[in-house]
N, C-alpha and C positions, 0 to 999 in steps of 0.2 A: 458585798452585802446584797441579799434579797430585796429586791424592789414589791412596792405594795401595787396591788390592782387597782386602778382607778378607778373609780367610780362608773357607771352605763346606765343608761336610760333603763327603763324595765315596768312594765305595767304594775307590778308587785312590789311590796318591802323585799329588802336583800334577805337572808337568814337571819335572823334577829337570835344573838344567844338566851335572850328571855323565851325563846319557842322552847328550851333545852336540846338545842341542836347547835352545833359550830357556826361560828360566821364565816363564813365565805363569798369575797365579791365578784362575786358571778351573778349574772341576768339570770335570772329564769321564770318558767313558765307553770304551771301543774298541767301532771300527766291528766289525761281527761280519763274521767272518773264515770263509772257503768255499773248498774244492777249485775249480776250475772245471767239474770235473763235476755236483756238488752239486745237487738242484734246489733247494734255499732261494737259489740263487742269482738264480734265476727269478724266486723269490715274492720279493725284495728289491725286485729292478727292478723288476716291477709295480706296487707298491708304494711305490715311488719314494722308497725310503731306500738311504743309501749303502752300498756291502758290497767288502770288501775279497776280490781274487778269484785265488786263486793258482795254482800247476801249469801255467798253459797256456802255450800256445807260440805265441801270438798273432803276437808279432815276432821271435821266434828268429834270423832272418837278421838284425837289428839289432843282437843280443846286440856284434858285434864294433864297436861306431859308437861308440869310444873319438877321442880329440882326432887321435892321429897317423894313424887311418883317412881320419878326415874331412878331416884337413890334405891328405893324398895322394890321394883322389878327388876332393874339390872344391877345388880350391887357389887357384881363381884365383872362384869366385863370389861374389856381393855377397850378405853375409846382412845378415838385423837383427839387431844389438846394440843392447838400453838399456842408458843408463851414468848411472849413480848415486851422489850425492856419498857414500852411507852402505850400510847393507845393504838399505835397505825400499825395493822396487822395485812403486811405487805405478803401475797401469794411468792414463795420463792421455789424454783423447781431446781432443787440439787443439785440435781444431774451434769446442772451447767456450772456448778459453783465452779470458777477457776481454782487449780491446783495450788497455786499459793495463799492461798484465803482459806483454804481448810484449817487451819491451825487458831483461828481467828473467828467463829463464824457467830459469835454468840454475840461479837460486836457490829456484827456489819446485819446479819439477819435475822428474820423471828425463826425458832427453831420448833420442831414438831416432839410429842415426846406421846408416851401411853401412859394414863392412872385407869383407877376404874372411876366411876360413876363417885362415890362417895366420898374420893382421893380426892376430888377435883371439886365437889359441894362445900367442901370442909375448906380447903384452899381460896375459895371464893366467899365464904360467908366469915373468916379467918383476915381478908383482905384487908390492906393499911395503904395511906398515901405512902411511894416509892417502893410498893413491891414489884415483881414480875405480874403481869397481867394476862389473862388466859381467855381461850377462845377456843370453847368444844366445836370440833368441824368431824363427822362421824359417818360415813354411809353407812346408810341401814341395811341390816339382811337377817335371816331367819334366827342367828346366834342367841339374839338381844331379847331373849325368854319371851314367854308365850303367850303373854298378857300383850306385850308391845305388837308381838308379830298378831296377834287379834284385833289388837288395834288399827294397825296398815291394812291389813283386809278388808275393815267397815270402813275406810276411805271411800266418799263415791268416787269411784274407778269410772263408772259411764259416765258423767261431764267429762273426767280429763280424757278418755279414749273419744268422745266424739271430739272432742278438740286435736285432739292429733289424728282423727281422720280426715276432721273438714279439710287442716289446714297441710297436709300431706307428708306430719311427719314422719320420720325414722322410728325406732325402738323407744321407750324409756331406758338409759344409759341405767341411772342412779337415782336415788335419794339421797340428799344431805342431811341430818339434823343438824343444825346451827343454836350453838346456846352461847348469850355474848354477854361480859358484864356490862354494864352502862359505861357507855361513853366508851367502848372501842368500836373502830373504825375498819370497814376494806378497805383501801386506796383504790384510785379509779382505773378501773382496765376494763377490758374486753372480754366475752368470753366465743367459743366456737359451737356449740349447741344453741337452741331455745331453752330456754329459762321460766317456769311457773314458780314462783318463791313467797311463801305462804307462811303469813302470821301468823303464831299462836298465842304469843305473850309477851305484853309489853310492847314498845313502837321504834320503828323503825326507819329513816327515811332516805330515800334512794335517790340520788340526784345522775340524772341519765344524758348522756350524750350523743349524738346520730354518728353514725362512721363517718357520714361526710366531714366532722371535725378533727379527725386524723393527724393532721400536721398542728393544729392545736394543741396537742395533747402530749406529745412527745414520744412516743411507746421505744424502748431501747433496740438495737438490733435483735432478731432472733434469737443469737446466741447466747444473749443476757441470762444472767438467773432469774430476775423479771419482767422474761419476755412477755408481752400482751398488756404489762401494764403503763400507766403516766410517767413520765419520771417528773412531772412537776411536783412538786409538794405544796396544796392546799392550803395548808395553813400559813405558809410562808414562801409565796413563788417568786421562785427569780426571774424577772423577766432579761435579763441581761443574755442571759442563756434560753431562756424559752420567750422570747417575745408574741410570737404568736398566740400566746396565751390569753394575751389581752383579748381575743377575737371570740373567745369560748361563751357559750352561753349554750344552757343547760334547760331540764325539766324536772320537777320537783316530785315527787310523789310520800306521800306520810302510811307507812302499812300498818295497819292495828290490826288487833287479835280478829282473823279470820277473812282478811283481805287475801288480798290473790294478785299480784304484781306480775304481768308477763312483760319479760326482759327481751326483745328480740336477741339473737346472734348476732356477735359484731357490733352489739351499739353497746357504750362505752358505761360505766356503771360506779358507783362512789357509795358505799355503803355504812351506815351510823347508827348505833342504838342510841337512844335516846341519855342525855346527861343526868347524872344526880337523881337516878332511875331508878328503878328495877331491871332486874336483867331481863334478856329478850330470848323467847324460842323461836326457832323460824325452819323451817324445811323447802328446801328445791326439788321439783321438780326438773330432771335433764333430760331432755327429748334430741335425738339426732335430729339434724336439719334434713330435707329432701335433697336430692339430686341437683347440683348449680347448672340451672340453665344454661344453654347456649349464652355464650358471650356477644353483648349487642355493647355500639358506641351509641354515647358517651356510657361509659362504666355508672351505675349505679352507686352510691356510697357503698353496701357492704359487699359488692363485690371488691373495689378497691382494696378491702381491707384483707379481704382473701384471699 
């Protein structure tokens, strides 16, 4: 049987499920929190700690990319939806799925599928206790008719491009749209890019870990189908099996419509729409990382993790 987390000192209340957010007993801190003009904003990202970044107007033309926008510009395109027997919408990479688990995968994984826009409106606003639960995960690109793609255009593009000059990034990979019902969950992993992940509707709260908590967290071997992610489960951790989990202690951040959340690479990330909600839009930002430095001792946390 899963053993409960003890209790820890902590400057703060634990998660209180009255916030509409899961309890979880974990220490944590808040991510510290900056105008977008701020220059500690600056010194965060170099620094490659997370900082919660508010005021800008990054996607203001998205502000409006509520369900009945997106029903009526894209109505007829094929997005991704994962659909998940529960709330925990666990990243799983196929590829690795073992050979004898194929026959089986709808119990063991969350599975990926296509509707359009309207398929997946109707599905969610249609929604009952003990259905499949769904989770649009979408990159964006020119297809998604010509209102949307007008839209990513009057993004300001110079804040994020000076942000990935100062701070010496790679390309922008991607765009994600993100549309979650309330109260589903990412499970906590890692990811290998920087991260900009940006509110538009509804809240969201991001509870963050440093690489250096690595052996905290459990991540499976490489060859797992969810490699990079925890294999603890949150809501019910076995410490029997992961004891070092007692050790974890985290940072909070709460993203509301038009917040700006930078995630470094490599630090550890737990993601939540808010319970008994509204559902939530959110879009990422993926920037490649720079070149890894020459390798110095003692390793740095996210190098370890590399």
């Amino acid at each position: 049987m899963a053993n409960t987390v003890p209790s820890a000192d902590s400057s703060r209340e634990k998660n209180d499920t009255s916030s509409g957010f899961r309890k979880y007993n974990i220490p944590l801190e808040q991510v510290a929190k900056f105008s977008h003009d701020d220059p500690r904003v600056d010194e965060y990202i170099s620094e490659m700690k997370p900082v919660l970044i508010t005021g800008s107007n990054m996607v203001e033309s998205a502000m409006k990319w509520d369900l009945d926008y997106i029903s009526e510009h894209m109505p007829n395109s094929n997005l991704t939806v994962i659909i998940s027997k529960d709330h925990n919408f666990k990243y799983v990479n196929e590829k690795k799925i073992p050979q004898d688990q194929t026959s089986n995968l709808e119990s063991i994984y969350t599975r990926r599928s296509s509707m359009t826009a309207r398929e997946f409106i109707q599905r969610i606003k249609s929604w009952k206790e003990g259905d499949e639960r769904l989770y649009l995960q979408q990159v964006l690109d020119s297809s998604f008719g010509p209102q949307l793609v007008q839209d990513f255009l009057h993004f300001n593009w110079e804040w994020a491009k000076n942000k990935q000059r100062i701070h010496g990034w790679g390309p922008l990979t991607f765009n994600l749209l993100l549309i979650s019902m309330e109260g589903n969950v990412t499970p906590c992993h890692y990811d290998e890019q920087q991260n900009l992940f940006v509110g538009i509707r509804g809240i969201k709260r991001c509870i963050l870990f440093p690489p250096e908590q690595f052996d905290c967290l459990y991540p499976p071997p490489v060859s797992d189908p969810h490699d990079r992610q925890s294999q603890v489960d949150f809501d019910n951790p076995d410490l029997k099996r992961f004891p070092k989990f007692r050790e974890a202690h985290g940072m909070e951040a709460i993203v509301g419509r038009g917040d700006i959340l930078y995630i470094p690479l490599h630090w550890w990330h737990h993601i939540e729409s808010k319970q008994n909600d509204d559902y939530t839009v959110s879009l990422n930002f993926w920037y490649k990382t720079k070149p890894t430095a020459d390798i110095e001792y003692p390793l740095k946390g996210h190098q370890k993790v590399a």
